[in-house]
DOKOL-747020 format. One record per residue (C-alpha): residue number from 1; x, y, z. Coordinates in pm, 1 decimal. Layout:
<nodes>
<node NUM <X Y Z>>
...
</nodes>
This chain:
<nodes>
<node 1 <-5700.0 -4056.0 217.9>>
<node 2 <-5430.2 -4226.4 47.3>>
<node 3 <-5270.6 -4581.3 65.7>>
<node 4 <-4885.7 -4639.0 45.3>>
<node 5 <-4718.6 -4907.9 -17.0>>
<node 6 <-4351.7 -4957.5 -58.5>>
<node 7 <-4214.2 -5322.5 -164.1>>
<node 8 <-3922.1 -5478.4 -364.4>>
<node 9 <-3955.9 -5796.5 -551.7>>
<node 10 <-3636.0 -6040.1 -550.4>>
<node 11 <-3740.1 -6265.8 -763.2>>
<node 12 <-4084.7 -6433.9 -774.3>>
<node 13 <-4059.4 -6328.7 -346.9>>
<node 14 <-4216.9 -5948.5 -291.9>>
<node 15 <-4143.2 -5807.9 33.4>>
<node 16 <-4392.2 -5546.9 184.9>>
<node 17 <-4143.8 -5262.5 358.7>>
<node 18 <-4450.2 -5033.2 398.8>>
<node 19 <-4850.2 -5067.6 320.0>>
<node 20 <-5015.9 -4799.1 537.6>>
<node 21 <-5313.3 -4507.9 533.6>>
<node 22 <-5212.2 -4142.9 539.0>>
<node 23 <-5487.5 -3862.3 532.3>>
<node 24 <-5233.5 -3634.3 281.7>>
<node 25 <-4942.1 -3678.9 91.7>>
<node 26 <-4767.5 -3451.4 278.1>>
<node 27 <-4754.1 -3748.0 550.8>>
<node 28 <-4662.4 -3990.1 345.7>>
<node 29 <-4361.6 -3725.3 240.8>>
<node 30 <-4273.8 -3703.4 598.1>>
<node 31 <-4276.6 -4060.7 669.8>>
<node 32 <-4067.1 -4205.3 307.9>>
<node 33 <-3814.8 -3921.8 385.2>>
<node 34 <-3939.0 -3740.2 43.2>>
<node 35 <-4030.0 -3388.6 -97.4>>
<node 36 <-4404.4 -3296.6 -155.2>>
<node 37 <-4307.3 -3269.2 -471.8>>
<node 38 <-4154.6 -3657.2 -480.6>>
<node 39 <-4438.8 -3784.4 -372.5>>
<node 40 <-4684.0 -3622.5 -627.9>>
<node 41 <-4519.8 -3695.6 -912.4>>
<node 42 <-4505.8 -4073.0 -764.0>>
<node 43 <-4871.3 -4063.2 -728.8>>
<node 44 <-4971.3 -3938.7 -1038.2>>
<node 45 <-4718.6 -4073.3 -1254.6>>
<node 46 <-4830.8 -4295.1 -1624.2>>
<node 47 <-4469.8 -4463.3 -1609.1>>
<node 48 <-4137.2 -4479.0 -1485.2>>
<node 49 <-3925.6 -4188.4 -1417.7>>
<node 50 <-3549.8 -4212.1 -1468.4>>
<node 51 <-3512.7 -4274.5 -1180.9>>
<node 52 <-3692.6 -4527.5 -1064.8>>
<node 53 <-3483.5 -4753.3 -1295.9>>
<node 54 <-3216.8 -4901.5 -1073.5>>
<node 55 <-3197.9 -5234.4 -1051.0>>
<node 56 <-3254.6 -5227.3 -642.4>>
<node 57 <-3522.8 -4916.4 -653.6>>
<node 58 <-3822.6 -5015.7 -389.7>>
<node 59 <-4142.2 -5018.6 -580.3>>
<node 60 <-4388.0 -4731.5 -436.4>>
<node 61 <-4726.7 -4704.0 -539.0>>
<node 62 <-4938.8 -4416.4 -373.4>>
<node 63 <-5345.8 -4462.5 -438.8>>
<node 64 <-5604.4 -4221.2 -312.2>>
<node 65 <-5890.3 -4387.6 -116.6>>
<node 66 <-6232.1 -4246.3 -266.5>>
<node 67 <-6403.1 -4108.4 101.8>>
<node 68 <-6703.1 -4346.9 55.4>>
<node 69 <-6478.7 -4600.4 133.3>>
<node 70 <-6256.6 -4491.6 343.0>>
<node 71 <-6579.9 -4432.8 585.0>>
<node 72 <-6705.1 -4770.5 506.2>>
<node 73 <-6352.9 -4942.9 622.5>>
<node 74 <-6365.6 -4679.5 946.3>>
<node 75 <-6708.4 -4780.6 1064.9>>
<node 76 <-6638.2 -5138.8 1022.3>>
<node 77 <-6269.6 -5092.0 1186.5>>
<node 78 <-6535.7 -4894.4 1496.7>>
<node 79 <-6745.7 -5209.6 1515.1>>
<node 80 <-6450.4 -5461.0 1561.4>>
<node 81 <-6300.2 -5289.3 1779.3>>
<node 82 <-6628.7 -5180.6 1981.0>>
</nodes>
């Protein structure tokens, strides 16, 4: 599991465009409109690529959910729900 989330800050003001789940980061390709490729080297990048420079560039920050947790936030997602 992985968590996405794609924001720009104007200022002090962040604005959240995206902050969802996916199981892959194929998905997350599919749903930003990216290569496989794109999206790896966002997720396992140490710093800024060229270009991700631009003054307007979204922020995107990919994180991989460890599975005991993910199955933690699942069962207690079951029991509100339930």
């Amino acid at each position: 599991m992985f968590n996405c989330k794609v924001y720009q800050e104007c200022g002090s003001v962040s604005m959240t465009l995206l902050n969802q789940d996916f199981k892959n980061l194929k998905e997350i390709s599919t749903e930003l409109g990216l290569t496989y490729q794109q999206v790896a080297d966002i997720s396992s990048r140490d710093g800024n690529k060229n270009y991700q420079k631009f003054k307007f560039y979204p922020k995107i920050t990919i994180q991989r959910i460890p599975k005991n947790i993910s199955i933690e936030n699942k069962e207690e997602n079951e029991q509100l729900s339930g």
